[in-house]
C-alpha positions in Angstrom: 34.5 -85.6 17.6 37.3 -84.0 15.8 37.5 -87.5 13.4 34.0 -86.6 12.8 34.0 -83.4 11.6 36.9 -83.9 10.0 36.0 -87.1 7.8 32.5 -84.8 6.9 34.7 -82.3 5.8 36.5 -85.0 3.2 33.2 -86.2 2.1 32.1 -82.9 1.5 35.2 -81.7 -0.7 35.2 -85.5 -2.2 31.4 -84.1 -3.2 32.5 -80.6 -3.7 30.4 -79.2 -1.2 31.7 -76.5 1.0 31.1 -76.8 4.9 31.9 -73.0 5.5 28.5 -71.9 6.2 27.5 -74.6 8.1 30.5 -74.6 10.1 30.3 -70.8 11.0 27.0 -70.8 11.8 25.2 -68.8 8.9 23.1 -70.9 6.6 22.0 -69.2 3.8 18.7 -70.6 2.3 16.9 -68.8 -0.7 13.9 -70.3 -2.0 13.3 -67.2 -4.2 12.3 -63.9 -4.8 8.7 -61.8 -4.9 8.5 -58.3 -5.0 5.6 -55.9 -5.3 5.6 -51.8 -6.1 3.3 -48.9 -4.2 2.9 -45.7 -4.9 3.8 -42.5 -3.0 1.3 -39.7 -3.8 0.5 -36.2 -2.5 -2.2 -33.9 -3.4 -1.4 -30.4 -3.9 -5.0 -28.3 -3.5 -4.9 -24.3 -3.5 -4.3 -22.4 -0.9 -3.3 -18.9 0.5 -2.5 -17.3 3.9 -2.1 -13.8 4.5 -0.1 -11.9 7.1 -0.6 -7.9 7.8 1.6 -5.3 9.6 0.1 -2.4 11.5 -0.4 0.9 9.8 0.9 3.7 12.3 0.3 7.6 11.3 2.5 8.6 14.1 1.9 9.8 17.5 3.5 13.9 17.0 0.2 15.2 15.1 -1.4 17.8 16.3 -3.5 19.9 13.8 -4.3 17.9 11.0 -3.7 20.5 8.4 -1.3 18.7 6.2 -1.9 15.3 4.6 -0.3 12.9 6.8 0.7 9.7 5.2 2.2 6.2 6.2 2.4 2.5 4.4 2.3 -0.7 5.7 2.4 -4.0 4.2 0.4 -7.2 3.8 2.2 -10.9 3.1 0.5 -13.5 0.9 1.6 -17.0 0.3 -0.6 -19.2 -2.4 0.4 -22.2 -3.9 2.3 -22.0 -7.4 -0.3 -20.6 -9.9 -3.5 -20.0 -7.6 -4.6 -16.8 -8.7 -5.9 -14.6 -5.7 -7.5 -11.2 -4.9 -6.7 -9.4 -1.8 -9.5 -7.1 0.1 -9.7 -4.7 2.7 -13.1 -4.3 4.7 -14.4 -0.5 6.4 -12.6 -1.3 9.2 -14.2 -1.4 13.3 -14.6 2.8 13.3 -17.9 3.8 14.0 -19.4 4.5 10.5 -16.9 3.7 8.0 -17.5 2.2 4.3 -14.8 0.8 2.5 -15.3 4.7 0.2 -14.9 6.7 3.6 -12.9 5.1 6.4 -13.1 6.8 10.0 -11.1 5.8 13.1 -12.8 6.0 16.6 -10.9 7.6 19.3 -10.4 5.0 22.1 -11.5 7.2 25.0 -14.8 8.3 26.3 -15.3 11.0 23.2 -16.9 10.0 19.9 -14.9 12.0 17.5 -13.4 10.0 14.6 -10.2 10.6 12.2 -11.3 9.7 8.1 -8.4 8.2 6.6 -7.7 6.5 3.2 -6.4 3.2 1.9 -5.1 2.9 -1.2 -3.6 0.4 -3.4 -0.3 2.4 -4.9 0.5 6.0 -3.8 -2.2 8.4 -4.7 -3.8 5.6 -6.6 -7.1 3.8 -6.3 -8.9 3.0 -3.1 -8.5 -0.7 -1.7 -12.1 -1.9 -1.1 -13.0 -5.5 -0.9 -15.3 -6.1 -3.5 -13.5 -8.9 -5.7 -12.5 -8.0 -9.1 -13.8 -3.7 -8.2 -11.3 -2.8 -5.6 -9.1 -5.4 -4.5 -5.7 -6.0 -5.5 -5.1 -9.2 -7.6 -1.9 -11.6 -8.3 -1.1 -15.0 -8.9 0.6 -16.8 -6.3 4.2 -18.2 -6.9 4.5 -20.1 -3.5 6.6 -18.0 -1.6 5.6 -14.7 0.1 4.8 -11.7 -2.1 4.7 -8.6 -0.2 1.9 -6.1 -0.7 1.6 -2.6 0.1 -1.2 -0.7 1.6 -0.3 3.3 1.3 -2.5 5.0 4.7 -3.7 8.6 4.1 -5.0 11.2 6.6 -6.2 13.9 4.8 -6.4 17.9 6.0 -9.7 17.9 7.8 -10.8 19.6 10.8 -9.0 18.2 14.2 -10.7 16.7 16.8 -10.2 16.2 20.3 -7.1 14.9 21.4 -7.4 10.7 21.7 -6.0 8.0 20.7 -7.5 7.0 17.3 -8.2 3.1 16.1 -9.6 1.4 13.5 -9.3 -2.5 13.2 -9.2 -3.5 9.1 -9.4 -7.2 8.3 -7.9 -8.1 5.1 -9.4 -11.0 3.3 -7.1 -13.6 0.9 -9.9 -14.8 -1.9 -8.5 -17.6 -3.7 
């Protein structure tokens, strides 16, 4: 056996062939080459999500015979360049417009608190009629942080309660 791999192995230097491949094993055939491209895509459409604090006037008022006032802040994310307008409904108090907000109390009486919300300090009121009230940007893709400045103003107090009003605020992109 040895004689025999041995006199293939002069033949194939006589030839000038090398037996290394074949005598380790690993053949290496190549008949060629083909290759082909794809593409990778992604579509980008516009979009927004908002996120919203609670606005909390406290829990130490008594007679409401100075303005009380508190801020709270609203998050919204849009893709790069979507422009968006940001609106805040009457809230859940029993008769409120988005002019003349009133929170309920939360126990068995039906007394409400009016309260403001406005869209800078002392500013204009933050309705959600697009392009009258609301408050307008262009999104950037990260967060942009929004404030929402809460006013109670000096009105005649009602019975003590615990006083709600649910606002839902509304990305329009």
């Amino acid at each position: 056996m040895i004689s025999k791999t041995l006199s293939r192995a002069a033949l194939a230097t006589a030839l000038g062939i090398t037996m290394l491949p074949l005598l380790s094993g690993a053949a290496v055939y190549s008949n060629g080459s083909k290759t082909v491209t794809f593409d990778v895509t992604l579509t980008i459409i516009a979009d927004c999500t908002i996120a919203a604090s609670n606005l909390n006037f406290g829990s130490s008022q008594g007679v409401l015979a100075t303005t009380v006032n508190a801020t709270t802040s609203l998050n919204v994310t849009c893709t790069n360049t979507t422009p968006y307008n940001v609106g805040l409904n009457a809230g859940t108090g029993t008769g409120s417009t988005t002019a003349a907000r009133l929170m309920s109390g939360t126990g068995a009486n039906t007394s409400t608190v009016s309260y403001t919300l406005k869209q800078t300090s002392g500013g204009s009121n933050w309705g959600n009629t697009q392009g009258t009230d609301t408050v307008s940007g262009t999104g950037s893709g990260s967060s942009q942080a929004l404030t929402v400045f809460g006013n109670i103003p000096v009105q005649s107090t009602p019975q003590p309660d615990a006083y709600k009003s649910t606002i839902t605020a509304t990305v329009y992109f």
